[in-house]
C-alpha positions, 0 to 999 in steps of 0.5 A, a space after each residue: 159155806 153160803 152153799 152147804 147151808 143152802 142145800 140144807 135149808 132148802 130141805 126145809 123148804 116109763 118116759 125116755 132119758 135125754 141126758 143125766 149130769 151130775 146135778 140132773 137128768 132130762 127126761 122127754 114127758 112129750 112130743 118137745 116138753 121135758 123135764 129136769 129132774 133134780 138128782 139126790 144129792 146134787 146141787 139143783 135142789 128142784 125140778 125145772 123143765 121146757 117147752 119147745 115151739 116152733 120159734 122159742 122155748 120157755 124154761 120153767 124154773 131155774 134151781 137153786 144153783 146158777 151153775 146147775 141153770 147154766 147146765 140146764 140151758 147147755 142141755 137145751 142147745 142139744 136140742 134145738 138153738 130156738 131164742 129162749 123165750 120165756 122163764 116161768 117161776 113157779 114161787 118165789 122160793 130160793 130153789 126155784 128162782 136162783 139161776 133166773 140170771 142165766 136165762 136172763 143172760 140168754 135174752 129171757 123174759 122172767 115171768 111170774 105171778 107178781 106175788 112172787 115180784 114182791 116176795 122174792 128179795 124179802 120172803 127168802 130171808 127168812 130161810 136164814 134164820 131171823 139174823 141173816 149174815 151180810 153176805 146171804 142178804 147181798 146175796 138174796 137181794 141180788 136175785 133176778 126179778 121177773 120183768 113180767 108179772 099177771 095175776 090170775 091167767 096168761 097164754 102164751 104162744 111158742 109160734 103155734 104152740 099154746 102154753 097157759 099159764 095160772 094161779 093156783 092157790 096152796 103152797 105160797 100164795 104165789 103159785 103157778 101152774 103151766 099147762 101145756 095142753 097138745 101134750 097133755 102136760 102139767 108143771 105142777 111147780 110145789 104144788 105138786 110133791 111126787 112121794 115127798 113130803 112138802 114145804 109147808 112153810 107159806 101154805 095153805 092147806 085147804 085151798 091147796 087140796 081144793 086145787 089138786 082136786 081141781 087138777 085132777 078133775 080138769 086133767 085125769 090123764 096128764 104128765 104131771 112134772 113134780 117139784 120134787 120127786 119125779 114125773 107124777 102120774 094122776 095117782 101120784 097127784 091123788 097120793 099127794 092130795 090125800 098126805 095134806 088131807 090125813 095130816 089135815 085130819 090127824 092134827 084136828 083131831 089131836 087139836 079136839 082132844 087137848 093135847 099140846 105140842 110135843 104130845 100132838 106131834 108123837 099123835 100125829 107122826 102115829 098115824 102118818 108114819 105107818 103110809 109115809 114114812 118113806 117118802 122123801 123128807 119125812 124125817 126133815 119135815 114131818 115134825 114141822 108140817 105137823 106143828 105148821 098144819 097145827 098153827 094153820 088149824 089154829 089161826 096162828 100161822 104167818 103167811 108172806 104178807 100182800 099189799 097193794 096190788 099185788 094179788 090174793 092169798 089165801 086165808 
């Protein structure tokens, strides 16, 4: 039961095929780099990836299911038996973090921006509702932390092969980008939907086009690896860029002429429907990316809050 409710949750929140299981399917985006895609209807609830070096791997991202992340890391010892070195989080969300206890297991070392240290044991619950049962409390509480955090940049060195690692602002405040520069390959995390339409719930809608703008600028002919949907091409990263600038748009100028909720929503589903209406999740998530963008605009909106030394979110 705690499972079927996750999966419907979470919905609120030319490359070579190495390997399909129920839950995923491998693609190769480089010369060691691969992704896993999530399949429709499966139990990953996100893409992951990996990077092989010549001595380690780093694993980005662990799904929403830890037996999806137990098939992932079996998909990896097909192809080499290197030490997993590194699990990168992308966010916090429950989606991709929940099997950090299996590579964890496996002698990893769970990296993330330290927002998402902070964020991951509390934000999460929200995703049940403001009256989480005992058992998804015990069960968020019990998520594998990452044991290292940064806060603006980190490299790291699979023997020769460099991997960056950066915070990049617009889905949560807590985002990560890795970058994997020899094979010209970006993980976008959720800062990248390849024709779906995104989770809006902690973001931030102009500095997250002002990093897909910045993406695109400083790596106009990568491999893009989506959060959901599937290896992105460039146009794909512009397609996506330019679905927060309409909404954006859209909403403002419904906000402009007075009209309230339910009146700017109908406005605003208008003018996207006609582009968009069939990406994946425009039916679970036009309705609240319009009244999210519209609480944005508005100064309304609730972000995860930062204390202490624990990074910048935006504003």
């Amino acid at each position: 039961m705690l499972k079927r409710k996750l999966s419907f949750l979470l919905l609120i929140c030319s490359f070579s095929v190495a390997a399909r299981a129920a839950d995923l399917t491998i693609k190769k985006m480089g010369e060691g780099v691969y992704a896993a895609i999530a399949n429709e209807g499966g139990k990953a609830g996100s893409n992951a990836g990996f990077v092989i070096g010549s001595d380690g791997v780093l694993v980005i991202d662990t799904f929403q299911d830890a037996g999806v992340a137990r098939d992932l890391l079996a998909e990896i010892r097909k192809l080499t038996n290197l030490p997993i070195r590194y699990v990168v989080n992308t966010h916090y969300h429950l989606d991709h973090t929940t099997g950090n206890s299996v590579f964890a297991e496996a002698g990893a070392t769970i990296l993330a921006h330290r927002n998402v240290r902070g964020w991951l044991r509390t934000e999460n619950l929200k995703f049940f509702g403001p009256t989480p049962k005992p058992e998804q409390k015990a069960w968020v509480e019990s998520l594998v932390l990452p044991n290292l955090v940064y806060t603006d940049a980190v490299d790291l060195y699979l023997g020769a092969r460099l991997v960056q690692v950066r915070y990049m602002l617009g889905h949560t405040g807590g985002d990560s980008v890795v970058l994997v520069p020899d094979a010209n390959v970006v993980f976008g995390g959720d800062l990248v939907w390849q024709h779906h339409l995104p989770n809006l719930i902690d973001a931030s809608t102009m500095p997250w086009i002002e990093t897909l703008d910045s993406l695109l600028v400083d790596h106009p002919s990568a491999t893009y690896l989506s959060g959901h949907g599937d290896v992105a091409s460039p146009a794909d990263v512009r397609d996506f860029r330019n679905y927060l600038s309409t909404l954006r748009d859209a909403v403002t100028k419904a906000q402009t002429a007075g009209k309230p909720g339910d009146e700017l929503a109908t406005a605003v589903l208008a003018e996207l429907q006609p582009k968009y209406g069939d990406w994946g999740f425009f039916k679970n998530f036009s309705r609240r990316n319009i009244d999210q963008t519209a609480a944005e605009l508005a100064g309304k909106k609730r972000l995860p809050p930062v204390t202490g030394e624990t990074g910048a979110q935006a504003k």
